[in-house]
C-alpha positions in Angstrom: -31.5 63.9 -114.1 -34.5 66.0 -115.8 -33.9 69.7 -116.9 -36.2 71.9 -117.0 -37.0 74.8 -119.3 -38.8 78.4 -118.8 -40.7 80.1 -121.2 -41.5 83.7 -119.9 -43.7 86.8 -121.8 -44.1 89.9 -119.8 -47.1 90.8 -121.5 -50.5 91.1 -119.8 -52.0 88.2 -121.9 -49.0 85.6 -121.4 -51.0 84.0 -118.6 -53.9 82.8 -120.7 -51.2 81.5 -123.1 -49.3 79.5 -120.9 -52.7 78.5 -119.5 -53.7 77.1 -122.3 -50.1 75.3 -123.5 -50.4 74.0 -120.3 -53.9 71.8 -120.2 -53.1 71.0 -123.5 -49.8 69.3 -123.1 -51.7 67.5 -119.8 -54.3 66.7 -122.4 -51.9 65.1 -125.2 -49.8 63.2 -122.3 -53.4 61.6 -120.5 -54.3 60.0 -124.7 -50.6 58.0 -124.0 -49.9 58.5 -128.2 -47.3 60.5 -128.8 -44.2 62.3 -126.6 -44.8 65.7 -125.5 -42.9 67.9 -122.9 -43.8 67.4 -119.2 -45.9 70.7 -117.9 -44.3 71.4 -114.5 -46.4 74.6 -113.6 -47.3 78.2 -114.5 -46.2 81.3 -112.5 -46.3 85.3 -112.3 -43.3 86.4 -113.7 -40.5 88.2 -111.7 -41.0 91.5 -112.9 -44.7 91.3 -111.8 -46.4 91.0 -115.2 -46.8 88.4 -117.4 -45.9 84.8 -116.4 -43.0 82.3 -116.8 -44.1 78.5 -117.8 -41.6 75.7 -116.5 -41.9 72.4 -118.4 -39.3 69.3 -119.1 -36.5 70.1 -121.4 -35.6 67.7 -124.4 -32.4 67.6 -126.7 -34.7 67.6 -129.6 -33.2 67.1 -133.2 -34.8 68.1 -136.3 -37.8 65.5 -137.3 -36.2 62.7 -139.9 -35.8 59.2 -138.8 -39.0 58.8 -137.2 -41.2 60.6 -139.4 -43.2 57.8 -140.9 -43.8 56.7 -136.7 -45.0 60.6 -136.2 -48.2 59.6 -138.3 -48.9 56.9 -136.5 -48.8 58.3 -133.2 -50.9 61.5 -134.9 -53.3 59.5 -136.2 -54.0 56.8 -132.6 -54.4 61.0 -131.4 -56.8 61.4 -133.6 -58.7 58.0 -133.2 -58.4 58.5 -129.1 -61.5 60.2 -128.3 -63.5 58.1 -130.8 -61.8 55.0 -129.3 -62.9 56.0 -125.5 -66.7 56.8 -127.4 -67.2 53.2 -128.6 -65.9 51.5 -125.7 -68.6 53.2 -123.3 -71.1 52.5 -126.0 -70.1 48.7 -124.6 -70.6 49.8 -121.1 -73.6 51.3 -121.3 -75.5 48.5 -122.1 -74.1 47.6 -118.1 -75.8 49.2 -115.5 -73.4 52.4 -113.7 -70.9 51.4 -116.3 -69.8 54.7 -117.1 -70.0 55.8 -113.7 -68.1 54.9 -110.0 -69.9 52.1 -107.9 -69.0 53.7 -104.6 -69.6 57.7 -105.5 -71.5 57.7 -108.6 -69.5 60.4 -110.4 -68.7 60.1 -113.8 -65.8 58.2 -114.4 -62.5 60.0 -115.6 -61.1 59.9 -119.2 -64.7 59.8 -120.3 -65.0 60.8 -124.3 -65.4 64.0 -125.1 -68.9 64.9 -127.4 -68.9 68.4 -128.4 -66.2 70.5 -130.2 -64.3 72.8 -128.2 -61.8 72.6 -125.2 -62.2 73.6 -121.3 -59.8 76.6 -121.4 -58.6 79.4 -123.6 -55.8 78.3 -125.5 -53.7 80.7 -128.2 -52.8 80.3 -131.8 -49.6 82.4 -131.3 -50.5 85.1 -129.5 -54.5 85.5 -130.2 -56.6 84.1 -128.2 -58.8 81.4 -129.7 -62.9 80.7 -128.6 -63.2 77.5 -127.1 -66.9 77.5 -126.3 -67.8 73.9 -126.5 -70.6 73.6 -129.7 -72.7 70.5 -130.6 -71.4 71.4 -134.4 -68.3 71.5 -136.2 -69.7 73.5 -139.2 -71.0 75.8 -136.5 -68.2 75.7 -134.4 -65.4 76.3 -136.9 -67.4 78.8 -139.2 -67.9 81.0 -136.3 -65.1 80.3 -133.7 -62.4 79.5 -135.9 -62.9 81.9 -139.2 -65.5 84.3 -137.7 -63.3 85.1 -135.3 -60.5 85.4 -137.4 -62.7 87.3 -140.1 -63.6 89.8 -137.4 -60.0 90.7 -135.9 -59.2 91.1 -139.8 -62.3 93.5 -140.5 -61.4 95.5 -137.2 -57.6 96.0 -138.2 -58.0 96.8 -141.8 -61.7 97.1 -142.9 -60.9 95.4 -145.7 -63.6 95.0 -148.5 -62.9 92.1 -150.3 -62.6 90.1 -147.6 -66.1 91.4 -146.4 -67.8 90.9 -149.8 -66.2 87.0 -149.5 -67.1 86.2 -146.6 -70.8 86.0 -146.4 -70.3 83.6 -149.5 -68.4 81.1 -148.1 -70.2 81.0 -145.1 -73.3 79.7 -146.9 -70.6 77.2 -148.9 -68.8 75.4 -146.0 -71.6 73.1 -145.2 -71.7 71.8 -148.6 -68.0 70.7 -148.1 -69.0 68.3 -145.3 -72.1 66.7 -146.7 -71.5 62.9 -146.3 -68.6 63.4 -143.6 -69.0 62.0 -140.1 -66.9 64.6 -137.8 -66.3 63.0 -134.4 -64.3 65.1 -132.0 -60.5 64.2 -132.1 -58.4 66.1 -130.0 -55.9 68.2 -132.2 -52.7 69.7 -131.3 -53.8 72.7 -133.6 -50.7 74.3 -135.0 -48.7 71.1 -136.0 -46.2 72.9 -138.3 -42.4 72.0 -139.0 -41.5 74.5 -136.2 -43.3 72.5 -133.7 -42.2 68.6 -133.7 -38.8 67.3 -133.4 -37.3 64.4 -132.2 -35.2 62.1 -129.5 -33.1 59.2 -130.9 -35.8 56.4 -129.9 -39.4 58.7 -130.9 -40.8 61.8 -132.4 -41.9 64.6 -130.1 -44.3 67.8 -130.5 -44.7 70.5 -128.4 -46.3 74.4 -128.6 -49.7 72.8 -129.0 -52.9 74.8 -128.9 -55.5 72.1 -128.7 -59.1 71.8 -129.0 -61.5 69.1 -130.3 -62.2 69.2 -133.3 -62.5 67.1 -137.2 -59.0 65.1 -137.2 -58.6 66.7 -140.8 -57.6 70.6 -139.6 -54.6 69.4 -138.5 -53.7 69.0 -142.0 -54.4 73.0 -142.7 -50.8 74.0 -141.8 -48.8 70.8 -141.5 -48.9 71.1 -145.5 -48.6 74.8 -145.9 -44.5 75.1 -144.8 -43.1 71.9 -145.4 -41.4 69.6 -142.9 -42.8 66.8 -143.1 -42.0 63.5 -145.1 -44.5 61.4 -147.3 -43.3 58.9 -144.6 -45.8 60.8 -142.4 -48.8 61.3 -144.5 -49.0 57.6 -145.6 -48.3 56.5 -142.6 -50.8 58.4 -141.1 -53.4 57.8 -143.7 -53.0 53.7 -143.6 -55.2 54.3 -140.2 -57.3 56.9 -141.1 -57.7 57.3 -145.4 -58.7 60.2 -146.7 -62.9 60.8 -147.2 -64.2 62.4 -150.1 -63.8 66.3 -150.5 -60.7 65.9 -148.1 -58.5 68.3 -150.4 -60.9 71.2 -150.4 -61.7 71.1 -146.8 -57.8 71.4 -146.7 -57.8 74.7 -148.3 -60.9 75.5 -145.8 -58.3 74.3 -142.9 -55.1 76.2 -144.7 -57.5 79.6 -144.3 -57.8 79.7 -140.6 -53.7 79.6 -140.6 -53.8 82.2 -143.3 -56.0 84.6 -141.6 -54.6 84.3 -138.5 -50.7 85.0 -140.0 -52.7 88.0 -141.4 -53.8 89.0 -138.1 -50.5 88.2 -136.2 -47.7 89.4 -139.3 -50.1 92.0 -141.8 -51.0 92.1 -145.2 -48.1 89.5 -146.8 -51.2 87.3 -146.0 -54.0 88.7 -147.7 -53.5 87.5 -150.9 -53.3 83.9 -150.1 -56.2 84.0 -147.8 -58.7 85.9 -150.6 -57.5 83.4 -152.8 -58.7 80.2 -150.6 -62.0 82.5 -150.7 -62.3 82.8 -154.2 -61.4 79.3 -155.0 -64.0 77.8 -152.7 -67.3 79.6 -153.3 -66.5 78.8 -157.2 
């Protein structure tokens, strides 16, 4: 027998939230790598505001037996799109192969070539810019940090952070010289809070996905623990680290930073000038 489980918000926004939860749970369940709770459907809430999210209920248990299998299934995520790429690089070199013989249309589960995602989805509550981008400098300096950096400068003006941001702007693409960033799709908040598991697999759920470089995943699963070396090496036997991979982790760790600055107040300004200062050195 399946139970279900409702999430409801009565705020005006909740409907972009759920929205967004939503196509990116169907996203992670079309890959087939890793467990995530069945989307049932998005409604108005009762009370005429906001909206209530129905999905598949699991008896989750904290994450510890099946760590070291998380990584796996994080990192054949991770490899997906890229996979999907390279085998219609094969079928192109076959007439129609990418497309139907009977309507023409572009096949589905095609691979994905920009950096973005089709909806709005929310890091917490704030709304993130999806607007698909040919670049992932481009895309994550301004739709990840610029957006975070301007929410910050509206709410508290404050000068430091406006001094240091202009300098690492003109730094980030120095951190990915040599780095070949093909669009993975990410869950995008993968913290302890957010993965669990059921006695025969791991399972995560509250994702906030987007396409993006495999490595920002790593920006807050290291920042509040929960997850064994199991996981890491297990994850990095299919994809090893590349060169400059622990600063672009502090460049990953900001956007979490920023945006707990923008969600929970100042308790996160220090850290996140300090990332700042650290890598325009």
């Amino acid at each position: 027998m399946v139970e279900y489980l409702s999430k409801s918000n009565t705020n005006t926004e909740a409907r972009q939230m759920f929205d967004g939860e939503e196509a990116s749970l169907k996203a992670l369940t079309e890959t087939n790598t890793v467990r995530v709770p069945n989307p049932l459907r998005v409604c108005s809430h009762p009370d005429g505001s906001g909206a209530v999210f129905i999905m598949e209920h699991l008896d989750l248990k904290s994450l510890r037996s099946h760590s070291g299998k998380l990584g796996e299934q994080l990192a054949r995520l991770h490899l997906h799109n890229n996979s999907l790429k390279q085998k219609e690089e094969k079928e192109e070199s076959r007439v129609g192969g990418q497309f139907d013989d009977n309507t023409g249309t572009r096949k589905e589960n095609c691979a994905v070539s920009d950096f973005g995602f089709p909806v709005t989805t929310c890091c917490g509550y704030l709304p993130q810019d999806n607007s698909w981008s040919s670049s992932w400098v481009n895309f994550y300096t301004n739709q990840k940090l610029g957006q975070q950096m301007d929410m910050v400068e509206k709410k508290c003006g404050d000068r430091e952070a406006r001094e240091l941001w202009p300098q690492l702007q003109r730094q980030i693409p120095h951190l990915f010289e040599g780095v070949e960033v093909v669009p993975a799709l990410l869950h995008g908040d993968l913290w302890g809070g957010n993965v669990g598991e059921l006695e025969t697999e791991p399972v995560i759920f509250d994702p906030t996905c987007f396409y993006g470089h495999s490595e920002y995943e790593f920006g807050i699963t290291t920042m509040f623990g929960g997850f064994s070396s199991s996981f890491f090496s297990s994850y990095h036997k299919l994809i090893p680290k590349a060169a400059g991979f622990e600063e672009r982790q502090q460049l990953y760790q900001l956007f979490h930073y920023l945006n707990h600055w923008n969600h929970f107040g100042s308790g996160y300004r220090s850290s996140s000038l300090s990332i700042m200062r650290k890598l325009i050195k």
